[in-house]
Backbone as a printed PyTorch tensor [residue, N CA C, xyz], in Angstrom:
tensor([[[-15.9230,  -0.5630,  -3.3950],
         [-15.2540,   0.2830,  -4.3640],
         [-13.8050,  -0.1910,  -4.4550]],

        [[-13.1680,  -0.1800,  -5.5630],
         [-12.1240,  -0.7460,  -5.8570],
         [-10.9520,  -0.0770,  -5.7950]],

        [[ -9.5200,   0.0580,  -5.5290],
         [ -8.6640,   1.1150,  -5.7180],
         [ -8.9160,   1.9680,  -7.0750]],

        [[ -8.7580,   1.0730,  -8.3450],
         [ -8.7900,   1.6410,  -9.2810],
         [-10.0190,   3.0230,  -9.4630]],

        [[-11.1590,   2.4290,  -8.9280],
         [-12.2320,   3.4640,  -9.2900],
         [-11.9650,   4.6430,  -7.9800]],

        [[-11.5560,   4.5610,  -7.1070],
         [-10.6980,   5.8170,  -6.1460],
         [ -9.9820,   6.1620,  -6.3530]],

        [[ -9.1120,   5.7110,  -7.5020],
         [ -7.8520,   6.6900,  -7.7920],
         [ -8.3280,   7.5620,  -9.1520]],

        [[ -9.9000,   7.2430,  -9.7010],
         [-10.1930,   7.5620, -11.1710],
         [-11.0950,   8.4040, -10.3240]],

        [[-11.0960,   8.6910,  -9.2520],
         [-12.6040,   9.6490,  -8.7350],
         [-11.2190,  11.0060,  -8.4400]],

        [[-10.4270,  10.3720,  -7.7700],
         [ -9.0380,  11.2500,  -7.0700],
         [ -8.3970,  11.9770,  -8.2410]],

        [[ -8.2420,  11.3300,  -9.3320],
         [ -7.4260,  11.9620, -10.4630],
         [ -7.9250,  13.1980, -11.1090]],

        [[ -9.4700,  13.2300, -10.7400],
         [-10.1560,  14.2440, -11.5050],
         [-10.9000,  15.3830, -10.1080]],

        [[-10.3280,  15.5960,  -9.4730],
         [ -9.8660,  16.3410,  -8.0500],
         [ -8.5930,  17.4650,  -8.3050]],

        [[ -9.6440,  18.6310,  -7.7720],
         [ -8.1520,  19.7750,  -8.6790],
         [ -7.3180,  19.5600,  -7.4970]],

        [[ -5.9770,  19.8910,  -7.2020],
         [ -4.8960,  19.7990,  -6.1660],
         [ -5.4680,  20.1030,  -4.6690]],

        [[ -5.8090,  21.1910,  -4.9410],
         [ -6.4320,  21.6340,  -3.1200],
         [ -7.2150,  20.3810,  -2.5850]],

        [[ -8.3390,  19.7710,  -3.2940],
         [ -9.1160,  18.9210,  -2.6110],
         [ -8.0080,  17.6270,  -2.8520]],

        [[ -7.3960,  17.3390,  -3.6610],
         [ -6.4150,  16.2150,  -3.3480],
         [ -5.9800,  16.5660,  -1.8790]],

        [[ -5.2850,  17.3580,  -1.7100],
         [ -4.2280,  17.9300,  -0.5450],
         [ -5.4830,  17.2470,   0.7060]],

        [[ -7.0280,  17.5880,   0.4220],
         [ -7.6510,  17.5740,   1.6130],
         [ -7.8490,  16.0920,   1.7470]],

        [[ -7.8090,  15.7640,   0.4510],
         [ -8.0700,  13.5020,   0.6880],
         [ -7.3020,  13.0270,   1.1110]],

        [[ -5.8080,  13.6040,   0.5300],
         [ -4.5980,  13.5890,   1.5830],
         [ -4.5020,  13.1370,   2.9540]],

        [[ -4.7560,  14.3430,   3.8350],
         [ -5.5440,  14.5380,   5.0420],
         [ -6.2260,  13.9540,   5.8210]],

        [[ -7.2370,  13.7060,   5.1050],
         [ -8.2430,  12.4930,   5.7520],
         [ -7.5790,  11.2540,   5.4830]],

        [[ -7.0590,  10.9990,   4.3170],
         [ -6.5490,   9.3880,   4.7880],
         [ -5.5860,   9.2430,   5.7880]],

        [[ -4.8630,  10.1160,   6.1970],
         [ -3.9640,   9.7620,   7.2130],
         [ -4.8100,  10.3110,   8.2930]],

        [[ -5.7890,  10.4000,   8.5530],
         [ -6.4940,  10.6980,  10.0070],
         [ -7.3410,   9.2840,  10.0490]],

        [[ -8.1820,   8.9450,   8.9090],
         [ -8.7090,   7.5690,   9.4530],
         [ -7.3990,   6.3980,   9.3550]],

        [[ -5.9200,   6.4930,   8.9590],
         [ -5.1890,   5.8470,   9.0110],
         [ -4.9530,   5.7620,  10.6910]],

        [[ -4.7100,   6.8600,  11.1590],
         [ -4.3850,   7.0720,  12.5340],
         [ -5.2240,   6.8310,  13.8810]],

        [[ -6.0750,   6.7300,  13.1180],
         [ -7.6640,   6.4400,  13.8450],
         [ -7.6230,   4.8450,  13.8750]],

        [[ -7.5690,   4.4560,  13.0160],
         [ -7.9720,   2.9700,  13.0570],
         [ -6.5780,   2.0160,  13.8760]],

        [[ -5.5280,   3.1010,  13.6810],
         [ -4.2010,   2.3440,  14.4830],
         [ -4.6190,   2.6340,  16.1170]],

        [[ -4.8840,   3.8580,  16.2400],
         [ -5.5180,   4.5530,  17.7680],
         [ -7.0790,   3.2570,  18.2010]],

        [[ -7.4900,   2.8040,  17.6140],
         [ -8.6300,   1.9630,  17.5980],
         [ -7.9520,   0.3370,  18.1030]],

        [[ -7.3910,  -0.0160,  17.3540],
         [ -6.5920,  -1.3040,  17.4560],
         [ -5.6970,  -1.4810,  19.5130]],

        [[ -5.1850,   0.0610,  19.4840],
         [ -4.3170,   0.1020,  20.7280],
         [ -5.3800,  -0.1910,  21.9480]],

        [[ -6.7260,   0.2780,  21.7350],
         [ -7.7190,   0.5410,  22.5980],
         [ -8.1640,  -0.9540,  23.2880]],

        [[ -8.1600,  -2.0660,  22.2160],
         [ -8.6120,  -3.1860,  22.7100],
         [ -8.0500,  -3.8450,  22.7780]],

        [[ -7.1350,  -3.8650,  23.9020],
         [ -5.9640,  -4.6200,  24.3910],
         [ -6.6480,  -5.2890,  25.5190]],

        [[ -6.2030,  -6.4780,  25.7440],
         [ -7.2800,  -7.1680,  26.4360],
         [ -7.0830,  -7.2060,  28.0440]],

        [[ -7.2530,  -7.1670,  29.1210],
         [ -6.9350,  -5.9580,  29.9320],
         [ -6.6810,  -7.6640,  31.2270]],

        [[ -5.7970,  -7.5460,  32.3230],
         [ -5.3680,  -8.8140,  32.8320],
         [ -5.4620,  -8.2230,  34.4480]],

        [[ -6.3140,  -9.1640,  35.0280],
         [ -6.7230,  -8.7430,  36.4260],
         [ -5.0880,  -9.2990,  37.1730]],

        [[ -5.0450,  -8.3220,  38.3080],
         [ -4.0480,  -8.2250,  39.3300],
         [ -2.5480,  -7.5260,  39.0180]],

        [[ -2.7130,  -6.2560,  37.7550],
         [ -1.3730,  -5.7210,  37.5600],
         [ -0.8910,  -4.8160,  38.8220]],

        [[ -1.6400,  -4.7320,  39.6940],
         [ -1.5430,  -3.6780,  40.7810],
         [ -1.6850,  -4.7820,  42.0960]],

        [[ -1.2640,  -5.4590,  41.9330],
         [ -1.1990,  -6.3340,  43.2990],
         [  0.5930,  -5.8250,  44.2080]],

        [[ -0.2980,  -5.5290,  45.5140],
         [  0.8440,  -5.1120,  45.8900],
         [  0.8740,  -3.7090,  46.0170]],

        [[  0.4660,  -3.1680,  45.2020],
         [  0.8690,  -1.7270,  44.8570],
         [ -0.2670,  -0.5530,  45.9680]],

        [[ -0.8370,  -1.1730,  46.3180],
         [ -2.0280,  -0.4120,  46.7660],
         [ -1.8050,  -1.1930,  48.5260]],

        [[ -1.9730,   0.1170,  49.3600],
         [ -2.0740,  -0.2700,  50.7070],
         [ -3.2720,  -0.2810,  51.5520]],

        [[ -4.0410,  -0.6100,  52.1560],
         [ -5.1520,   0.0540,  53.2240],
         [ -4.7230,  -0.0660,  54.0410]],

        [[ -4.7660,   0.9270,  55.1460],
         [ -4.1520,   1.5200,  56.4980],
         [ -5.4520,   0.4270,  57.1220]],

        [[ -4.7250,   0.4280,  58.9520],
         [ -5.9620,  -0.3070,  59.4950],
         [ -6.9920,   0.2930,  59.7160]],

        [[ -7.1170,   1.3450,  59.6770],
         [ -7.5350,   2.5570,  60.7540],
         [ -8.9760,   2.9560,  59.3130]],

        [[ -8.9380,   2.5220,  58.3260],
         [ -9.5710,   3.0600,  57.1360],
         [-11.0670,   2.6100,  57.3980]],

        [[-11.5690,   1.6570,  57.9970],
         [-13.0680,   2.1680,  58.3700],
         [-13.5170,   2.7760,  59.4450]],

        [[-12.8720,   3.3320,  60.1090],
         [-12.7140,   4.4160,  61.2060],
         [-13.6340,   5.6560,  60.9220]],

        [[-14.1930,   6.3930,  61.7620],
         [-14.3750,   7.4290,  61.3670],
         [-13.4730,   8.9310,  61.2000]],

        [[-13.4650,   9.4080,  60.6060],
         [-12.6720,  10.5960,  60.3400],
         [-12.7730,  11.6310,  61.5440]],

        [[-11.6560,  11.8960,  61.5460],
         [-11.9030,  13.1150,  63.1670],
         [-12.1230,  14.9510,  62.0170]],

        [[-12.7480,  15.1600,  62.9600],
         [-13.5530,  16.6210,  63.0370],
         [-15.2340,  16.1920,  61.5210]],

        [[-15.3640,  14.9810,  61.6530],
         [-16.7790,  14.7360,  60.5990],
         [-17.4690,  13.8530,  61.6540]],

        [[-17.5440,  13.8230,  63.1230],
         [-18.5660,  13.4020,  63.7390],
         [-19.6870,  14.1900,  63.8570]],

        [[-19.9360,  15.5900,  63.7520],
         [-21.3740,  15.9960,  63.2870],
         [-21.9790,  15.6080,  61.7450]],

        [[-21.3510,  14.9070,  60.9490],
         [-22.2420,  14.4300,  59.7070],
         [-22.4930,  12.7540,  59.6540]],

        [[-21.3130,  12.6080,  60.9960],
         [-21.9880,  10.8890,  60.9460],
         [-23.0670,  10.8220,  62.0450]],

        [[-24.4890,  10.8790,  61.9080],
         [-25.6730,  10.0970,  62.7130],
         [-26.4430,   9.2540,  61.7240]]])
């Protein structure tokens, strides 16, 4: 569909439902920008460093030796 024949479907739209096409174009406008942000291409090791393990972490936990047998 062409602009022209959407603006000849839009022109003959009493005001209220304009107001509502309105509307929707700036929600799938916002949508498709919200869409674009999503697939950012994602880069292993931004958290290097950032994260610690204690030594003690395969240890068992004190007061959970009745659920470890």
């Amino acid at each position: 569909m062409t602009d022209i024949q959407l603006f000849t479907k839009l022109s003959k739209l009493p005001s209220h439902l304009k107001i509502e096409v309105s509307e929707f174009i700036e929600f799938l406008d916002h949508k498709s920008k919200h869409q674009k942000e999503k697939h950012v291409k994602r880069s292993p090791g931004k958290a290097k460093g950032m994260i610690k393990m204690k030594e003690n972490f395969d240890e068992p936990m004190k007061g959970f030796q009745d659920y470890i047998k």
